[in-house]
C-alpha positions, 0 to 999 in steps of 0.5 A: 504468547503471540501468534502471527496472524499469517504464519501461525508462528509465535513471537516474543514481544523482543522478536517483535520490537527487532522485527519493527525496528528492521521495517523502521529502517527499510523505510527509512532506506527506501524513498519510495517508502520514507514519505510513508512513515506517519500513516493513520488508519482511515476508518478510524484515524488513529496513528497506524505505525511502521507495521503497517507497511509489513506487507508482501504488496503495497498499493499507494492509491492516488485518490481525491473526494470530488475525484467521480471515477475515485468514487466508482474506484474504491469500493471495488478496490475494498472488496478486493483488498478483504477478499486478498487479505482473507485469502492470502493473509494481512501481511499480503496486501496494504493499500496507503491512501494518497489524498489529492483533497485541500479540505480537511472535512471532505478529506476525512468524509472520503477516507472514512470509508475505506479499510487501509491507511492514509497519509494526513493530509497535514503531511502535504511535503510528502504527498507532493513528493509522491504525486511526482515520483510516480508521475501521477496525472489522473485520479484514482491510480493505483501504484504497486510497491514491493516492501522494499519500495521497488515499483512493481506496476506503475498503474494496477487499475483495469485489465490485469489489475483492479477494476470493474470486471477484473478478478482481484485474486488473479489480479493478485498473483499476477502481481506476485508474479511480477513481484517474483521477476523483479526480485530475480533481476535484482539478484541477477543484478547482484550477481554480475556485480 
Protein backbone atom coordinates (compact mmCIF):
# COMPACT_ATOMS: atom_id res chain seq x y z
CA UNK A 1 0.00 0.00 0.00
CA UNK A 2 0.87 3.44 -0.92
CA UNK A 3 1.02 6.33 1.01
CA UNK A 4 0.26 9.78 -0.55
CA UNK A 5 3.23 12.04 0.25
CA UNK A 6 1.17 15.21 1.02
CA UNK A 7 -1.85 13.72 2.50
CA UNK A 8 -1.05 10.63 4.25
CA UNK A 9 -3.57 8.80 2.65
CA UNK A 10 -3.38 5.53 0.98
CA UNK A 11 -3.88 4.77 -2.75
CA UNK A 12 -4.68 1.72 -5.06
CA UNK A 13 -2.60 1.54 -8.10
CA UNK A 14 -6.72 1.74 -9.89
CA UNK A 15 -7.00 4.81 -7.55
CA UNK A 16 -4.04 5.96 -9.22
CA UNK A 17 -4.30 5.27 -12.83
CA UNK A 18 -8.09 7.13 -12.47
CA UNK A 19 -6.44 9.99 -10.56
CA UNK A 20 -4.03 10.26 -13.90
CA UNK A 21 -6.29 9.77 -16.45
CA UNK A 22 -8.53 12.62 -14.89
CA UNK A 23 -5.20 15.03 -14.78
CA UNK A 24 -4.63 13.69 -18.34
CA UNK A 25 -7.90 15.16 -19.41
CA UNK A 26 -7.86 18.36 -17.39
CA UNK A 27 -4.58 19.07 -19.55
CA UNK A 28 -5.80 18.36 -22.15
CA UNK A 29 -8.87 20.61 -21.66
CA UNK A 30 -6.93 23.57 -20.74
CA UNK A 31 -4.90 25.59 -23.19
CA UNK A 32 -3.03 26.90 -20.97
CA UNK A 33 -1.84 23.60 -19.96
CA UNK A 34 -1.91 21.33 -23.20
CA UNK A 35 1.28 22.54 -24.51
CA UNK A 36 2.66 21.13 -21.15
CA UNK A 37 1.87 17.65 -21.74
CA UNK A 38 5.60 16.04 -22.86
CA UNK A 39 7.81 17.46 -19.81
CA UNK A 40 11.30 15.91 -18.45
CA UNK A 41 12.73 16.47 -15.45
CA UNK A 42 15.73 18.99 -15.68
CA UNK A 43 18.06 17.29 -13.36
CA UNK A 44 17.71 14.57 -14.65
CA UNK A 45 16.25 14.54 -18.24
CA UNK A 46 13.92 11.76 -18.10
CA UNK A 47 10.02 12.06 -19.26
CA UNK A 48 8.24 13.32 -16.06
CA UNK A 49 4.71 12.54 -16.97
CA UNK A 50 1.17 14.20 -16.56
CA UNK A 51 1.54 13.82 -12.74
CA UNK A 52 3.84 16.36 -12.81
CA UNK A 53 1.41 18.89 -13.24
CA UNK A 54 -0.87 17.68 -10.07
CA UNK A 55 0.09 20.79 -8.20
CA UNK A 56 -2.16 23.04 -6.32
CA UNK A 57 0.33 26.29 -8.10
CA UNK A 58 2.35 26.17 -11.23
CA UNK A 59 4.90 28.57 -12.09
CA UNK A 60 5.85 28.49 -16.05
CA UNK A 61 9.39 30.09 -15.58
CA UNK A 62 10.33 31.79 -18.64
CA UNK A 63 14.04 31.67 -18.70
CA UNK A 64 17.12 31.35 -21.26
CA UNK A 65 21.07 30.43 -20.54
CA UNK A 66 22.61 33.73 -21.91
CA UNK A 67 19.56 35.45 -20.04
CA UNK A 68 22.24 37.47 -16.69
CA UNK A 69 19.34 38.33 -14.71
CA UNK A 70 17.61 34.49 -15.51
CA UNK A 71 20.88 33.40 -13.91
CA UNK A 72 20.55 35.65 -10.82
CA UNK A 73 16.87 34.64 -10.83
CA UNK A 74 16.96 30.88 -10.49
CA UNK A 75 18.83 29.92 -7.54
CA UNK A 76 16.34 32.16 -5.60
CA UNK A 77 13.49 30.63 -7.01
CA UNK A 78 15.04 26.92 -6.28
CA UNK A 79 15.23 27.72 -2.71
CA UNK A 80 11.93 28.85 -2.67
CA UNK A 81 10.38 26.12 -4.69
CA UNK A 82 12.36 23.42 -1.74
CA UNK A 83 11.62 25.58 1.15
CA UNK A 84 7.29 25.34 -0.52
CA UNK A 85 7.62 22.27 -0.93
CA UNK A 86 8.76 21.18 2.12
CA UNK A 87 6.59 23.00 4.15
CA UNK A 88 3.32 22.93 2.34
CA UNK A 89 3.98 19.38 0.23
CA UNK A 90 5.05 18.16 -3.29
CA UNK A 91 1.69 18.68 -4.61
CA UNK A 92 1.85 22.44 -3.58
CA UNK A 93 4.19 23.86 -6.16
CA UNK A 94 5.58 23.01 -9.50
CA UNK A 95 7.72 25.11 -11.68
CA UNK A 96 7.84 24.17 -15.75
CA UNK A 97 10.73 25.41 -17.49
CA UNK A 98 10.03 27.39 -20.72
CA UNK A 99 13.35 27.83 -22.65
CA UNK A 100 14.21 30.80 -24.63
CA UNK A 101 17.63 28.83 -25.85
CA UNK A 102 18.25 27.80 -29.63
CA UNK A 103 21.16 25.62 -28.58
CA UNK A 104 20.45 22.26 -27.35
CA UNK A 105 23.88 21.97 -25.04
CA UNK A 106 23.62 25.24 -23.52
CA UNK A 107 20.13 24.50 -22.86
CA UNK A 108 20.79 21.54 -21.02
CA UNK A 109 23.92 23.06 -19.19
CA UNK A 110 21.28 25.82 -18.04
CA UNK A 111 18.47 23.51 -16.86
CA UNK A 112 20.75 20.94 -15.38
CA UNK A 113 20.62 22.98 -12.24
CA UNK A 114 17.34 23.60 -11.35
CA UNK A 115 14.70 20.87 -9.46
CA UNK A 116 11.39 21.13 -11.83
CA UNK A 117 10.30 20.34 -15.09
CA UNK A 118 11.25 21.60 -18.73
CA UNK A 119 9.50 21.71 -21.74
CA UNK A 120 12.19 20.05 -24.67
CA UNK A 121 13.27 22.45 -26.17
CA UNK A 122 12.77 20.09 -29.45
CA UNK A 123 9.15 20.98 -28.67
CA UNK A 124 9.74 24.61 -30.13
CA UNK A 125 5.44 24.78 -31.32
CA UNK A 126 4.43 24.76 -27.89
CA UNK A 127 7.15 27.14 -26.09
CA UNK A 128 6.30 29.54 -29.11
CA UNK A 129 2.85 29.24 -28.44
CA UNK A 130 3.43 29.98 -24.63
CA UNK A 131 5.78 32.90 -25.29
CA UNK A 132 2.71 34.47 -26.85
CA UNK A 133 -0.05 33.46 -24.74
CA UNK A 134 1.45 34.99 -21.91
CA UNK A 135 2.66 37.87 -23.76
CA UNK A 136 6.34 37.48 -22.63
CA UNK A 137 8.69 40.16 -23.35
CA UNK A 138 11.49 39.77 -20.84
CA UNK A 139 13.52 37.18 -19.42
CA UNK A 140 13.18 35.52 -16.19
CA UNK A 141 9.22 35.62 -15.92
CA UNK A 142 7.37 33.66 -13.73
CA UNK A 143 3.72 33.22 -14.65
CA UNK A 144 1.56 31.32 -12.02
CA UNK A 145 -1.09 28.95 -12.91
CA UNK A 146 -3.69 27.18 -10.96
CA UNK A 147 -4.14 23.48 -11.92
CA UNK A 148 -6.76 24.20 -14.22
CA UNK A 149 -4.52 26.39 -16.18
CA UNK A 150 -6.26 29.99 -14.96
CA UNK A 151 -3.54 32.54 -14.47
CA UNK A 152 -3.22 33.56 -11.10
CA UNK A 153 -0.36 36.26 -11.31
CA UNK A 154 0.74 37.30 -14.53
CA UNK A 155 4.61 38.03 -13.43
CA UNK A 156 5.21 36.56 -9.44
CA UNK A 157 8.73 37.93 -9.87
CA UNK A 158 9.64 40.72 -6.82
CA UNK A 159 7.45 42.60 -4.68
CA UNK A 160 4.91 39.96 -3.61
CA UNK A 161 6.33 37.34 -5.46
CA UNK A 162 10.01 35.80 -5.58
CA UNK A 163 12.87 37.79 -5.78
CA UNK A 164 16.00 39.09 -3.92
CA UNK A 165 14.25 40.22 -0.58
CA UNK A 166 11.19 38.46 -0.71
CA UNK A 167 9.71 35.56 1.56
CA UNK A 168 9.04 32.80 -0.47
CA UNK A 169 6.47 31.10 2.06
CA UNK A 170 4.69 34.58 2.21
CA UNK A 171 4.91 34.93 -1.35
CA UNK A 172 3.21 31.46 -1.28
CA UNK A 173 0.06 32.21 0.58
CA UNK A 174 -0.39 35.35 -1.05
CA UNK A 175 -0.77 33.32 -4.22
CA UNK A 176 -2.98 30.83 -2.32
CA UNK A 177 -4.94 33.80 -1.52
CA UNK A 178 -5.17 34.70 -4.99
CA UNK A 179 -5.81 31.10 -5.99
CA UNK A 180 -8.79 31.21 -3.40
CA UNK A 181 -10.40 34.68 -5.06
CA UNK A 182 -10.19 33.46 -8.31
CA UNK A 183 -11.91 30.24 -7.50
CA UNK A 184 -15.09 32.18 -5.88
CA UNK A 185 -15.37 34.53 -8.91
CA UNK A 186 -15.48 31.25 -11.25
CA UNK A 187 -18.24 29.82 -8.80
CA UNK A 188 -19.96 33.07 -8.49
CA UNK A 189 -19.73 32.95 -12.24
CA UNK A 190 -21.17 29.76 -12.17
CA UNK A 191 -23.59 30.74 -10.36
CA UNK A 192 -25.49 33.86 -11.98
CA UNK A 193 -25.34 31.65 -15.01
Amino acid sequence: MKHAASFGMSQTSADQSAATKALQRRISSSPNLTWLRDLIRCDTGEHAGPQALASTLIGLYFSASWCPPCHYFAPILAQAYKQIRDTHGASSFEVVLIPLDTDENMWQLHMAKMPWMSLPLKNREAIVKLFTTFCVTEAPRLVILDSTGTVIRENARGGEGFGFGCDPLRAYEKLMEDLAKAEADRKEGFEGV
